[in-house]
C-alpha positions as CSV (number, residue, x, y, z in Angstrom):
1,X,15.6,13.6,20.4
2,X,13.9,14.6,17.0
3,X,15.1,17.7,15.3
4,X,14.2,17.5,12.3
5,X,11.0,15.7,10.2
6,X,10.9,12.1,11.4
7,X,8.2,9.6,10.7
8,X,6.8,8.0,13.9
9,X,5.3,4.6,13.7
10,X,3.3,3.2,16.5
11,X,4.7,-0.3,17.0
12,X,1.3,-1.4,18.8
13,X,-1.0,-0.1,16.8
14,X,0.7,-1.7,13.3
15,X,1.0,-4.9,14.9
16,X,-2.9,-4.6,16.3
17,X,-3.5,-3.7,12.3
18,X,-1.5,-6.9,11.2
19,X,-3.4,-8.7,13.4
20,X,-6.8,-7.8,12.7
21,X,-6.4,-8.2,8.9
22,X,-4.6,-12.0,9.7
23,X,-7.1,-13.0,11.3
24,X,-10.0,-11.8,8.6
25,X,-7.8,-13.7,6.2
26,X,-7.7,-17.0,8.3
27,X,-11.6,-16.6,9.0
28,X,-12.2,-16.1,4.8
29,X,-10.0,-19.2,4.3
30,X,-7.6,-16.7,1.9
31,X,-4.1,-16.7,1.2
32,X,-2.3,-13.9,3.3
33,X,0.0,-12.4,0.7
34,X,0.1,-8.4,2.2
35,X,2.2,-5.9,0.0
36,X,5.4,-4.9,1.5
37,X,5.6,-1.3,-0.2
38,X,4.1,0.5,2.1
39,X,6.5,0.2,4.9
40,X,9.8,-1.3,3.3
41,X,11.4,-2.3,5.9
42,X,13.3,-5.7,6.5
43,X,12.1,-5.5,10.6
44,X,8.1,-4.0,10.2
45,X,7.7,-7.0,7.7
46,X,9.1,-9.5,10.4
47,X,6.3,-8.5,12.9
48,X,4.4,-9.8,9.7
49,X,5.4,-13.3,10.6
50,X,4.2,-13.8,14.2
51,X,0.9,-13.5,12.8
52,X,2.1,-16.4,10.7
53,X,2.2,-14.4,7.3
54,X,4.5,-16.5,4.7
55,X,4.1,-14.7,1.4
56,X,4.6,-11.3,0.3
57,X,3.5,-8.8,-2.1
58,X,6.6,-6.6,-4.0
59,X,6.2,-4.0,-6.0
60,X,9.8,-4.1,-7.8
61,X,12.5,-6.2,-8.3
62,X,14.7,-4.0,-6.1
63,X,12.2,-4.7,-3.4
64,X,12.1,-8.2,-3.9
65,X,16.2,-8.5,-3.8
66,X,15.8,-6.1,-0.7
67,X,13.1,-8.8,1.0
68,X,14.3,-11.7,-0.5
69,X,17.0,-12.3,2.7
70,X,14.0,-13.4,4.8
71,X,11.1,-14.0,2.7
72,X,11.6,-16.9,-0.1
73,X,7.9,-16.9,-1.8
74,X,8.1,-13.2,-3.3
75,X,5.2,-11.8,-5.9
76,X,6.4,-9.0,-7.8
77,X,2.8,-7.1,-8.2
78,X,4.2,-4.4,-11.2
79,X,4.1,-5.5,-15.3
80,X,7.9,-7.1,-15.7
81,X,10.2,-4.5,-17.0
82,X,11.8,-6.7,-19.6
83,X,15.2,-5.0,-19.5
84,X,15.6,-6.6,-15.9
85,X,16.1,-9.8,-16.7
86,X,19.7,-9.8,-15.1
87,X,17.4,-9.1,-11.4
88,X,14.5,-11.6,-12.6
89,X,17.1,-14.7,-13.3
90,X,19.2,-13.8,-10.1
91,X,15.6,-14.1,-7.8
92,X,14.3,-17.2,-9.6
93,X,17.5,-19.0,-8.5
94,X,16.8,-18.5,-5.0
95,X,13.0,-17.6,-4.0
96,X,10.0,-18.8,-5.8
97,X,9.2,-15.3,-7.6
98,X,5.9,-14.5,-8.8
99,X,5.5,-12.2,-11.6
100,X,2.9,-9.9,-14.0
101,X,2.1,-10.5,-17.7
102,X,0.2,-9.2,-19.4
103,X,1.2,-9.4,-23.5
104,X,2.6,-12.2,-25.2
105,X,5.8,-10.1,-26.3
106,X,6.8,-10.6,-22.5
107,X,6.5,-13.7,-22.7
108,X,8.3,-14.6,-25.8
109,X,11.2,-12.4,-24.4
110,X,10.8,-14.7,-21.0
111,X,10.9,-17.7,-22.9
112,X,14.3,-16.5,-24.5
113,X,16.1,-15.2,-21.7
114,X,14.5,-17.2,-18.5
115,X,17.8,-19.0,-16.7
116,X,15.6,-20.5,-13.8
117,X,12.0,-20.8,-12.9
118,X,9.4,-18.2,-12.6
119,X,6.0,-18.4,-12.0
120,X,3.6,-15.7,-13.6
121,X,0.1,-14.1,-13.0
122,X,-1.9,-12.8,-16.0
123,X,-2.9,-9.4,-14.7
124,X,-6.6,-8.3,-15.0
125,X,-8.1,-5.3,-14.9
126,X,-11.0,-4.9,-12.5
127,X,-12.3,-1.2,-13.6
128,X,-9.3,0.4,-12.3
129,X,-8.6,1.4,-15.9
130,X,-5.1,1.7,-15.1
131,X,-3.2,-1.9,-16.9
132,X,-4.3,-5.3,-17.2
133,X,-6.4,-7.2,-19.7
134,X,-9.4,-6.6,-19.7
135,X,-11.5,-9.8,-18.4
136,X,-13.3,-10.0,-21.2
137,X,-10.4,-10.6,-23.4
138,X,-10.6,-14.3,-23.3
139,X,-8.5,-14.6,-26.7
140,X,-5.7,-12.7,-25.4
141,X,-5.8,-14.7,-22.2
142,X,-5.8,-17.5,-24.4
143,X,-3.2,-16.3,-26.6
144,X,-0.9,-15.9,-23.5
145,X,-1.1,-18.9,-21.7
146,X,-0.6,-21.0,-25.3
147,X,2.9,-18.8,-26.0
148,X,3.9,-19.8,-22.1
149,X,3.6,-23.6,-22.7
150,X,6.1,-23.5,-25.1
151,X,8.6,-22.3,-22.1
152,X,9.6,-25.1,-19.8
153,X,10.5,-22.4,-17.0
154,X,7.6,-20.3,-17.2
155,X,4.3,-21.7,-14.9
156,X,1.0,-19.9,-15.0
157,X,-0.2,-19.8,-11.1
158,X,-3.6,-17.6,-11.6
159,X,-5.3,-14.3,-12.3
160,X,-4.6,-11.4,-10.2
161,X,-6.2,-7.8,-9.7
162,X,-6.2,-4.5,-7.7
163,X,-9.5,-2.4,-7.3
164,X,-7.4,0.4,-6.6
165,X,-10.9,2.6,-7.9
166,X,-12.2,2.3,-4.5
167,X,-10.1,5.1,-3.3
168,X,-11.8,7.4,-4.9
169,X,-14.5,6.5,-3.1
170,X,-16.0,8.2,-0.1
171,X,-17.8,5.7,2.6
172,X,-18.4,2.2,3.4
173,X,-21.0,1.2,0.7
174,X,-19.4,3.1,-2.0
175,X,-16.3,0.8,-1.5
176,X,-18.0,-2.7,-0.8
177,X,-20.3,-1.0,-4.4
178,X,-16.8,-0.9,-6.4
179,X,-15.5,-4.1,-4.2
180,X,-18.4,-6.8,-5.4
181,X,-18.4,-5.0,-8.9
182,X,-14.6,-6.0,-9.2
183,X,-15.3,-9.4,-8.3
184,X,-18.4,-9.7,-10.4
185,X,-15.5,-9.0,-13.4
186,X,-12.5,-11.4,-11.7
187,X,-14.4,-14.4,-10.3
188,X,-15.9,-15.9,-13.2
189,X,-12.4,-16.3,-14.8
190,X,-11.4,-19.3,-12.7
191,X,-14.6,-21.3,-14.1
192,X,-13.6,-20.4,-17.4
193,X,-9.9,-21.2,-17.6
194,X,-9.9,-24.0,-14.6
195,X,-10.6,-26.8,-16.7
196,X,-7.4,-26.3,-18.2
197,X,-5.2,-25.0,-15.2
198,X,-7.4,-26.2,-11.9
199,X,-4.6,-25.4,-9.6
200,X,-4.7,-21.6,-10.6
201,X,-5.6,-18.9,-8.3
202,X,-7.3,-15.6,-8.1
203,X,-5.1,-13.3,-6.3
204,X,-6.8,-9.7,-5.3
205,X,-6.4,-6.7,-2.9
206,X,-6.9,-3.2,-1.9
207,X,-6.3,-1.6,1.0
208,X,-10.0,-0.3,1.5
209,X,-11.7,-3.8,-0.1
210,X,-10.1,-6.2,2.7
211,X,-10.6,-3.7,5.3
212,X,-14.1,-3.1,5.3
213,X,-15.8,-5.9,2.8
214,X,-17.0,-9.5,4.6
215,X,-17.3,-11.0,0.6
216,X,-14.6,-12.8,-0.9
217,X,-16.5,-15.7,-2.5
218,X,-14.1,-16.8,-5.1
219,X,-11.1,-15.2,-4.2
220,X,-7.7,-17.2,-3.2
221,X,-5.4,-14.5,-2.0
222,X,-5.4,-11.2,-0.5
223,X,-2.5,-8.6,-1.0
224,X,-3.7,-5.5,0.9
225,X,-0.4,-3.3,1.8
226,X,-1.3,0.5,3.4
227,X,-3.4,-0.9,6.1
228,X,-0.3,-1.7,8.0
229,X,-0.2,2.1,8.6
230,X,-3.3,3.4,7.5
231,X,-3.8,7.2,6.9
232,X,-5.9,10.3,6.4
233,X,-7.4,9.1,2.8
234,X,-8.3,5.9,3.8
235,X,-10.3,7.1,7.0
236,X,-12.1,9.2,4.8
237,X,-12.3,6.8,2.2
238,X,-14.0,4.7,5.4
239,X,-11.2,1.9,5.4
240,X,-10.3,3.1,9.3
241,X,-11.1,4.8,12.2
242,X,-8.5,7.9,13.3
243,X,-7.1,5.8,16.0
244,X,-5.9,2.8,13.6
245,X,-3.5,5.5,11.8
246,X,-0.4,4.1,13.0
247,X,2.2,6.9,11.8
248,X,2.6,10.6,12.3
249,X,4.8,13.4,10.8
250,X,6.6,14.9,13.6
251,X,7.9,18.1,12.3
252,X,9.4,21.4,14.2
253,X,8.2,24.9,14.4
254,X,10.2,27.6,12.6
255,X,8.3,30.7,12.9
256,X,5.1,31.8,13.9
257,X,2.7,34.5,11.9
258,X,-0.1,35.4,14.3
259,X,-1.2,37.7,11.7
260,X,-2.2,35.4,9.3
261,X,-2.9,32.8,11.6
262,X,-0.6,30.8,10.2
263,X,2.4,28.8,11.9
264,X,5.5,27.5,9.6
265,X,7.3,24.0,10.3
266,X,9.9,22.2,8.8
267,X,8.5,20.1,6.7
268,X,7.6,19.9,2.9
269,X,6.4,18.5,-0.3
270,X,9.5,16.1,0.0
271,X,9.1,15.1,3.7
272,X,5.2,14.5,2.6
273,X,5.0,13.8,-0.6
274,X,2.6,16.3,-2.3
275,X,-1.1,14.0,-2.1
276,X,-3.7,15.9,-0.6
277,X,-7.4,15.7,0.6
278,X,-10.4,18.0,-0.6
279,X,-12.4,18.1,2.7
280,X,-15.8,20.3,3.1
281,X,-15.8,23.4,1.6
282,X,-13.3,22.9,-1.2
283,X,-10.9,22.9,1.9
284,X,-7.2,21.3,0.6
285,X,-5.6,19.7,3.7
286,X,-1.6,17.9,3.2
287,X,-2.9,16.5,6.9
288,X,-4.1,17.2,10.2
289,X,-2.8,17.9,13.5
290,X,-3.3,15.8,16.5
291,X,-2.5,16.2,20.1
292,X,0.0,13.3,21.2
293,X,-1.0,13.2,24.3
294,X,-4.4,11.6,23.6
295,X,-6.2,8.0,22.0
296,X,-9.5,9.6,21.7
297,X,-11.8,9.3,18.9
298,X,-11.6,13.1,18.7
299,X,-7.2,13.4,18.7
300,X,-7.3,16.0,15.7
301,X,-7.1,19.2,17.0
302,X,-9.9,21.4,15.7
303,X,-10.0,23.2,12.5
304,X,-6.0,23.2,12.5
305,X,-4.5,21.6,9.4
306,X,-1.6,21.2,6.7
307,X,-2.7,24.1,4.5
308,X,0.1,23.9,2.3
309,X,3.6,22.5,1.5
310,X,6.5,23.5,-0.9
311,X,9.8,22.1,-0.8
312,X,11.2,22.2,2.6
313,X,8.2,24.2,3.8
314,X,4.9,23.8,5.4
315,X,2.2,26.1,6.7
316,X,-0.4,25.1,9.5
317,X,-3.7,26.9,9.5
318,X,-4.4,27.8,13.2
319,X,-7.7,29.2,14.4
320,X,-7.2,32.4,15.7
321,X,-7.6,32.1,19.5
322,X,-4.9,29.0,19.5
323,X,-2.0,30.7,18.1
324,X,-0.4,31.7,21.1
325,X,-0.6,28.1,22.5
326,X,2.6,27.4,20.1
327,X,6.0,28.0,20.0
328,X,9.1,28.2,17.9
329,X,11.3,24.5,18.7
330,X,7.7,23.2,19.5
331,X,7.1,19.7,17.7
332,X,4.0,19.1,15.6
333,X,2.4,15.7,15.2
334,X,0.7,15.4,11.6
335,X,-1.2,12.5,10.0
336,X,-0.5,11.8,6.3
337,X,-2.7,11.4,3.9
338,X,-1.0,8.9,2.2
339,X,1.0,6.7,4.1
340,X,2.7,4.8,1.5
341,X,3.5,8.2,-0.5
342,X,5.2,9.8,3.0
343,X,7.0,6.8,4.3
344,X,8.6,6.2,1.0
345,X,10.0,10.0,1.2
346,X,12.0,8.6,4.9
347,X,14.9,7.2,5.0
348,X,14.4,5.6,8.5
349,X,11.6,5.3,11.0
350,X,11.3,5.7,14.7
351,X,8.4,4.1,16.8
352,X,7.7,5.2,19.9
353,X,10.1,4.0,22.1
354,X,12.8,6.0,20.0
355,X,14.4,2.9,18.3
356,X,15.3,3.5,15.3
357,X,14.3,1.3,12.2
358,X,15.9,1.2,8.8
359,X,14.2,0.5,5.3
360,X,14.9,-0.1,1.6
């Protein structure tokens, strides 16, 4: 029975999302490399491998030791943190770990301190604006891969980006806009540098990219990780329909404030995280209320929404003529709008058939 704030998955509908974005990878030709940091959990990622997924995406090295008891080809998608070297040489000797560079002090530090060996992706930066070399930089490419020859232990496997831009965007087109931009940047670096390296590989992914875009001319690899849930700011983003959002917040009622119009739940800022959506009107939503008991296209109920969250505490804008169709112990279902932000608040997960499942 769930008494307190408990995150929900939908076994079904993951695996139908699993599923769908398998098969688009098979029917692209692309390495299926999806990003694990979404869901964390040792049992979601094994529904991974009925879809015959072999790879996966990390984003630490505490992930990767977490993942590395079932999953030997691991790619650590963060800049190495030089100071965990102890982590980096205790991987290598077991899985084949993939890792980020982008500055040649990294690598010189590698070359010094590498026990085992590791392969490495020079990270690009697409337009996201957030790390990476820029593509343009061919002399600090260069300069990089000529410090990693001198290390017998270090192997350059390819490029790799994240167009992680796109969420800012607002529909289809605007996405598959940023999405062919990106590659217009990425794809012209494996003609460049495949001469010297023609083995190398261009690894890329975003969520809202692989989900919605049919163009991946170039590309070797996907990593796309929050579409294994899905959420509020990628439906409005256009990644998903409401019915592919395969978790909810299931949170109590408290108290009630007919007065206001307002209804107060269990369930906060550390339950949710604090992301939130700027719908019509200037209108901040923390996420939407749906009825259970439904599939439809329409399973949010109407103008009734997350209004606003502090610690332990959330308030749920009702219309006024609903009010009295809740009650204190009542349970709420809310969607997230970020699904990677709220599951990663959880300690555990339960689907819908009340089993419980651990994570990292």
């Amino acid at each position: 029975m769930i008494t307190k704030p408990t995150l929900l998955i939908d076994k079904e509908k993951c695996q139908k999302n699993i599923r769908k974005m398998a098969l688009k990878a098979e029917k692209q030709q692309l390495i299926f490399r999806p990003h694990f940091k979404t869901h964390q959990s040792i049992e979601i990622g094994n529904w991974f491998k009925a879809f015959g997924v072999k790879k996966i995406t990390v984003s630490s090295l505490d992930m990767a030791m977490y993942f590395s008891k079932d999953w030997n080809d691991i790619t650590v998608a963060f800049p190495v943190n030089i100071l965990e070297i102890k982590q980096i040489n205790q991987l290598a000797r077991t899985i084949t770990l993939n890792i980020l560079i982008e500055s040649i002090d990294t690598v010189s530090f590698l070359e010094a301190h590498l026990q085992s060996p590791v392969n490495f992706f020079i990270k690009i930066d697409v337009g996201y604006n957030r790390t990476g070399v820029s593509p343009h930089h061919t002399d600090k490419i260069n300069n990089i891969l000529k410090a990693s020859n001198a290390s017998s232990l270090l192997t350059f496997k390819g490029f790799l980006a994240h167009a992680g831009h796109t969420y800012q965007c607002r529909s289809k087109q605007e996405i598959i806009d940023v999405h062919e931009k990106a590659l217009s940047l990425f794809t012209p670096l494996k003609k460049q540098f495949s001469t010297l390296y023609p083995d190398l590989i261009l690894s890329y992914g975003d969520t809202p990219s692989c989900s919605v875009s049919d163009n991946f001319n170039g590309i070797d690899e996907i990593r796309p990780g929050n579409f294994v849930f899905y959420d509020l700011t990628q439906h409005y983003i256009g990644s998903n329909t409401i019915n592919e959002i395969a978790v909810t917040m299931v949170c109590p009622i408290v108290a009630i404030h007919p007065e206001k119009n307002e209804i107060l739940i269990y369930g906060g800022g550390v339950h949710f995280s604090k992301d939130y959506l700027i719908l019509e009107e200037d209108k901040k939503i923390y996420g939407l209320i749906i009825d259970p008991t439904t599939n439809t296209p329409t399973r949010c109920i109407p103008d009734t929404y997350l209004k606003s969250i502090s610690q332990e505490h959330g308030i749920i804008a009702v219309p006024e003529q609903d009010i009295s169709q809740y009650n204190i112990g009542q349970l709420i279902h809310i969607l997230p709008v970020h699904a990677c932000m709220t599951a990663n608040s959880m300690k555990k997960y339960i689907t819908n058939s009340q089993k419980t499942i651990e994570r990292l």
